[in-house]
C-alpha positions as CSV (number, residue, x, y, z in Angstrom):
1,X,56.4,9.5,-3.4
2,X,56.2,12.4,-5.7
3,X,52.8,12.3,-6.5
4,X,51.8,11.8,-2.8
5,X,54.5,15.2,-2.3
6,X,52.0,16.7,-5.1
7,X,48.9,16.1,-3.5
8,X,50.1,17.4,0.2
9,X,52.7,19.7,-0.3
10,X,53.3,20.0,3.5
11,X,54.4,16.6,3.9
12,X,57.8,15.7,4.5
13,X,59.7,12.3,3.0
14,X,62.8,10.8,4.8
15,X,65.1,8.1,5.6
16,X,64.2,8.5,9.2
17,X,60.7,7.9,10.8
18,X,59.9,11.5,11.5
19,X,57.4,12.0,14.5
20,X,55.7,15.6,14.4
21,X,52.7,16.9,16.7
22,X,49.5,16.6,14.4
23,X,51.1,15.1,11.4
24,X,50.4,11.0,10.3
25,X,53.4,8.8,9.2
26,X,53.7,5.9,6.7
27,X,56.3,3.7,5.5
28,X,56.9,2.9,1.8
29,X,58.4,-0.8,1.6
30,X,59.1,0.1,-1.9
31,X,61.4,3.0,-1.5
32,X,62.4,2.7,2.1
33,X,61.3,6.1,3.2
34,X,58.6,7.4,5.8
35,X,56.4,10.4,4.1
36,X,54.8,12.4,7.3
37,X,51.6,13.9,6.3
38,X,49.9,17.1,8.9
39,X,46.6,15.8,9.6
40,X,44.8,19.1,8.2
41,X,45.8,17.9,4.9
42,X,44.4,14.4,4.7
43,X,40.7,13.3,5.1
44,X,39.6,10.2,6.7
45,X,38.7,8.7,3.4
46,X,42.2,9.4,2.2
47,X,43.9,7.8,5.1
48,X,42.1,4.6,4.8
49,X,43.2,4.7,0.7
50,X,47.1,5.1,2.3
51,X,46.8,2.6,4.5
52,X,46.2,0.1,1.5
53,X,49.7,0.2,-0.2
54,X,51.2,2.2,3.1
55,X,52.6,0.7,6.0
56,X,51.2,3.1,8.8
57,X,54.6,4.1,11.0
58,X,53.3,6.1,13.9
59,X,56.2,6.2,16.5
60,X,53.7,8.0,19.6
61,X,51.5,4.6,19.4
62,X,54.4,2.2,19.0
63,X,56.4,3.6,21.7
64,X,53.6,3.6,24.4
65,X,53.7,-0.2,23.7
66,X,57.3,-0.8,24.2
67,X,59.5,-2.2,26.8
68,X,62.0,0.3,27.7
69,X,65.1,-1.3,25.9
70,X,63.1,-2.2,22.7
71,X,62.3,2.0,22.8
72,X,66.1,3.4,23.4
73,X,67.1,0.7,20.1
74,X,64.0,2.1,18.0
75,X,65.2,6.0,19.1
76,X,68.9,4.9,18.2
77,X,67.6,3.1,14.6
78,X,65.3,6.4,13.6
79,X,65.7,9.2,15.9
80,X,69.5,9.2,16.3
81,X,69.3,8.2,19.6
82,X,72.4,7.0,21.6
83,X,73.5,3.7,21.7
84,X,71.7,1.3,24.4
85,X,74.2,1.4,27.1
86,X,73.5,-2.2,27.9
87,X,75.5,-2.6,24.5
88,X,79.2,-3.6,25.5
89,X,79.9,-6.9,23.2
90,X,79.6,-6.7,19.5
91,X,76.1,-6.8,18.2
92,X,74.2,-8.3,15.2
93,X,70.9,-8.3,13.5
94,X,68.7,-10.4,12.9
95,X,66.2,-9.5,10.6
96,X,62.5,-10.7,10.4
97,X,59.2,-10.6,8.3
98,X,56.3,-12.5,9.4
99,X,53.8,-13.5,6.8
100,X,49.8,-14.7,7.3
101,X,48.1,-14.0,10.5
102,X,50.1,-12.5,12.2
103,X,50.7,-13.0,16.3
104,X,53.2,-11.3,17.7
105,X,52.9,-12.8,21.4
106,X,53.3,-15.9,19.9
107,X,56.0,-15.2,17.9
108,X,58.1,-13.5,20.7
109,X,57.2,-16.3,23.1
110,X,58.8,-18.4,20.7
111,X,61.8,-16.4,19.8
112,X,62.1,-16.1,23.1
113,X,62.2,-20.0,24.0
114,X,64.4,-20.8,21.8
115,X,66.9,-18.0,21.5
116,X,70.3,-19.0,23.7
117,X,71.0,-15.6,24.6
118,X,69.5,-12.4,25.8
119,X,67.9,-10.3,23.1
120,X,65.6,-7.9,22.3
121,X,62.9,-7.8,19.6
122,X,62.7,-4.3,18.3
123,X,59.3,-4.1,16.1
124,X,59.3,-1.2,12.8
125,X,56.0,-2.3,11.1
126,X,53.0,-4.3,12.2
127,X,55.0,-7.4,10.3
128,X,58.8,-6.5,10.3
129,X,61.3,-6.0,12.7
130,X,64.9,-7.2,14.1
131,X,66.3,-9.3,17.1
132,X,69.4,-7.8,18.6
133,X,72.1,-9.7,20.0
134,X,75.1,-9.6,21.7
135,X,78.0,-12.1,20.0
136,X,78.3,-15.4,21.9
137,X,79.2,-18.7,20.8
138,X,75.1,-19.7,21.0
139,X,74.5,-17.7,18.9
140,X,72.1,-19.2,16.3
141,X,73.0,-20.0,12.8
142,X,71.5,-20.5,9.3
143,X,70.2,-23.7,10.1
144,X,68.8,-22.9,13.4
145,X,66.8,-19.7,12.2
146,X,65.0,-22.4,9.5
147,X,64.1,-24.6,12.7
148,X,62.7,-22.0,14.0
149,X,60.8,-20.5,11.0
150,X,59.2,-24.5,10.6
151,X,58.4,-24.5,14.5
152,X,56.3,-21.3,13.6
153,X,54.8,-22.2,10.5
154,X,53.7,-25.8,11.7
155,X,52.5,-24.5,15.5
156,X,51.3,-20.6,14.7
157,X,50.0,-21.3,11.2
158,X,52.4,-18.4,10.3
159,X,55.9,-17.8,8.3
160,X,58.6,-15.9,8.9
161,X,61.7,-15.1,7.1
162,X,65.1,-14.1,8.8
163,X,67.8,-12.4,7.5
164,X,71.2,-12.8,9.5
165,X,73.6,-10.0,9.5
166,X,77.2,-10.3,11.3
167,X,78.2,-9.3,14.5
168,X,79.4,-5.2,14.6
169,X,81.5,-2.8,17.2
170,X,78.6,-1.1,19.3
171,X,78.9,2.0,18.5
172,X,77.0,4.6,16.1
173,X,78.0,2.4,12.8
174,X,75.5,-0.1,14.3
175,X,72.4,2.6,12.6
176,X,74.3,2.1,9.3
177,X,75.2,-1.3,9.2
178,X,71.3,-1.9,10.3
179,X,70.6,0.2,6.8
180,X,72.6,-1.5,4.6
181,X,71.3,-4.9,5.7
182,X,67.8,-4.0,5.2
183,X,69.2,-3.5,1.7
184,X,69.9,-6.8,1.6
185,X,67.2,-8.5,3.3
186,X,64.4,-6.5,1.1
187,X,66.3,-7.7,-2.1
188,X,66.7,-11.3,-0.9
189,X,62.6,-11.6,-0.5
190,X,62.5,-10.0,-4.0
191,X,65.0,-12.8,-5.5
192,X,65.0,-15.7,-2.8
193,X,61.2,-16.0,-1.8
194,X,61.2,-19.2,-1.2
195,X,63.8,-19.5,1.8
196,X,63.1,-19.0,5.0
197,X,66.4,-17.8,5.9
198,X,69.2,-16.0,4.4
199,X,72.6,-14.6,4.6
200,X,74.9,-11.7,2.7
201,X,76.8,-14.8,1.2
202,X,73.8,-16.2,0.1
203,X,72.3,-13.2,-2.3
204,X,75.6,-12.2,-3.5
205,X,75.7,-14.2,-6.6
206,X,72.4,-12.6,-7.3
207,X,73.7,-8.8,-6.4
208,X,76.2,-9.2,-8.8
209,X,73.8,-10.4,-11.8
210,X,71.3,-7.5,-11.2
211,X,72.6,-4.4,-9.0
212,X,73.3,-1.3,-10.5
213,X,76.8,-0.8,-11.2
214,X,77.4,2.1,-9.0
215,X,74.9,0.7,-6.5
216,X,77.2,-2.5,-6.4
217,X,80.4,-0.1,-6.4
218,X,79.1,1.2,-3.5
219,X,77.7,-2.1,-1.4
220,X,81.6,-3.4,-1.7
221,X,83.5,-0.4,-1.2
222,X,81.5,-0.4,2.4
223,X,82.2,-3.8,2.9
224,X,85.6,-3.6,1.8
225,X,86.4,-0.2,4.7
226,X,84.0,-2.6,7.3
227,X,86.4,-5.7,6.7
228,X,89.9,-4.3,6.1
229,X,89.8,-0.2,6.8
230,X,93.7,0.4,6.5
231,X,95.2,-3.3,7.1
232,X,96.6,-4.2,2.8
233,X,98.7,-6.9,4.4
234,X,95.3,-9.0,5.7
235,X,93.8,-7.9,2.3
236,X,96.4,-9.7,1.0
237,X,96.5,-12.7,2.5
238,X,93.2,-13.3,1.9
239,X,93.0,-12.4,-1.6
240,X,95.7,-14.6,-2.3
241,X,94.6,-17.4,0.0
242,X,91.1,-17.9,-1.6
243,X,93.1,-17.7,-5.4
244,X,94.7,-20.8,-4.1
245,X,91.8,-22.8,-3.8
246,X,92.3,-22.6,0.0
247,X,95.5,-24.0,0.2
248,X,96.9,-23.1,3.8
249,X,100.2,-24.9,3.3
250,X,100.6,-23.1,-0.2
251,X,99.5,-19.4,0.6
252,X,101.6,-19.6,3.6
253,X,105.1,-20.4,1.7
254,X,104.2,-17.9,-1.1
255,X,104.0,-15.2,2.3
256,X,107.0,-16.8,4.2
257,X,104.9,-17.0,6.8
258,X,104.1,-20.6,9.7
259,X,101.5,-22.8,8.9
260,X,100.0,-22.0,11.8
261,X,100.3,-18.2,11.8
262,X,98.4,-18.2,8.6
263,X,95.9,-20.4,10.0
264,X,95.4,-18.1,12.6
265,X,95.1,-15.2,10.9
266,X,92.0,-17.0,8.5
267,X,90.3,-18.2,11.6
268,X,90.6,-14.9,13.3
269,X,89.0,-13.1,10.0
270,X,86.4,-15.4,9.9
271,X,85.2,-14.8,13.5
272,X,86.0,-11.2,13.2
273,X,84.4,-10.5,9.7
274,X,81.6,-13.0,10.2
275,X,82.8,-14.8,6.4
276,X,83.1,-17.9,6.2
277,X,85.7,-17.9,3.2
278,X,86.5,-21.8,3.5
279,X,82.8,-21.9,1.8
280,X,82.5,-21.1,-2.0
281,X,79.8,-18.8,-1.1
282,X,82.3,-16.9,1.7
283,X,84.8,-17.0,-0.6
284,X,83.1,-15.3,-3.5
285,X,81.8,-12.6,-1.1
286,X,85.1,-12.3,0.0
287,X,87.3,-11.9,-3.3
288,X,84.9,-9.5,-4.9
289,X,85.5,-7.2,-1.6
290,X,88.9,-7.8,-1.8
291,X,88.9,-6.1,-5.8
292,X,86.9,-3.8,-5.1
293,X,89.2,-2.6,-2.0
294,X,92.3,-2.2,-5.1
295,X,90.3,-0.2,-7.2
């Protein structure tokens, strides 16, 4: 990006697709920033060269072929737009890339006969782009996203891969949480190309091996704030469940806490938190977050 900010000193580089009168905008996968370029700056010839490592983002073409919901989710993601009134249950992600020739009727015509529940495909590049959903009990799993990615690469000829994030509150933390899960999703392809469908819990082993320190620092401390905010006690008990291997009956006598109480406090976490800590996978994700939220 620096040499591009060298060659066309009036361009501007952000986090956010920025959308100027007479200016062209790309999208670097690499860093995850748009660079807006003013046209008088950048030949024809040049433009074509950008295109070849440069995913062209220009929000005035996009937007004309939108449906109306799919353009007040794109405005919330990168223009600080509001939040989609149509938003009143909490809200996930589900992250896509499609690889080969690519077909994005037939890839939303399939989404959109097997998806349980309403949803809405917002596209950001020519290949990438998320499905947002309201929570249900439909809603689809791990298992059911690698269905689907077969159905596609054995009927379309093409591949996707998905990443699934958790259900959020709908409100204006649903623009970060979207963020960070790109994070994740970006890495995953990077470390896990070969599946088809992935969760946090899945590339955490692989976070810890090869983040960044402070980068990591900073990954758990969100999670740890998204998960428990101010509530020790449920930090706690889920700390101290998971160090006993799980053990409901233990954990709860060590609290002086019901059986049952316990019980419903893990199953209400794991709906809530979107963890599944009776896995190893959950569990790791979970304890680490738990540390980090002592430090």
């Amino acid at each position: 990006m620096k040499s591009l900010l060298a060659i066309y000193p009036g361009s501007i580089v952000s986090e956010e697709l920025c959308v100027k009168e007479g200016c062209l905008c790309f999208f670097d996968e690499n860093s995850q920033r748009y660079i807006t370029i003013p046209k008088t700056e950048i030949s024809e010839k040049e433009t074509l060269l950008l295109r070849s490592f440069l995913t062209p983002a220009d929000e005035a073409n996009q937007m004309s072929l939108k449906s109306p919901e799919e353009n007040k989710w794109f405005a919330f993601l990168f223009s600080r737009g509001e939040v989609p009134a149509s938003i009143k249950k909490r809200t996930r992600f589900v992250h896509f890339h499609l690889l080969g020739k690519i077909e994005r009727a037939s890839f939303a015509e399939a989404v959109r006969h097997f998806w349980p529940v309403p949803f809405v495909i917002v596209w950001m590049h020519e290949d990438r782009g998320v499905i947002v959903e309201q929570e249900s009990e439909a809603a689809a799993g791990k298992d059911e996203l690698e269905s689907l990615a077969k159905v596609l690469e054995s009927d379309f000829y093409f591949s996707v891969r998905f990443y699934a994030g958790r259900f959020y509150e709908p409100d204006e933390s649903l623009r970060t949480h979207y963020a960070r899960e790109q994070t994740y999703f970006l890495f995953a392809e990077k470390r896990l190309p070969q599946m088809q469908s992935v969760t946090f819990e899945m590339i955490f082993p692989f976070l810890l091996l090869e983040a960044e320190k402070e980068k990591l620092e900073t990954l758990l401390s969100e999670e740890a704030e998204l998960l428990f905010g101010d509530e020790s006690e449920l930090r706690k008990t889920i700390k101290l469940f998971i160090e006993n291997n799980s053990n409901v009956t233990l954990t709860a006598k060590t609290l002086h806490l019901h059986r049952n109480s316990l019980q419903y406090r893990i199953d209400k976490f794991i709906e809530r938190s979107g963890i599944d800590i009776k896995t190893y996978k959950g569990a790791l994700l979970a304890y680490f977050i738990c540390l980090q939220s002592e430090v």
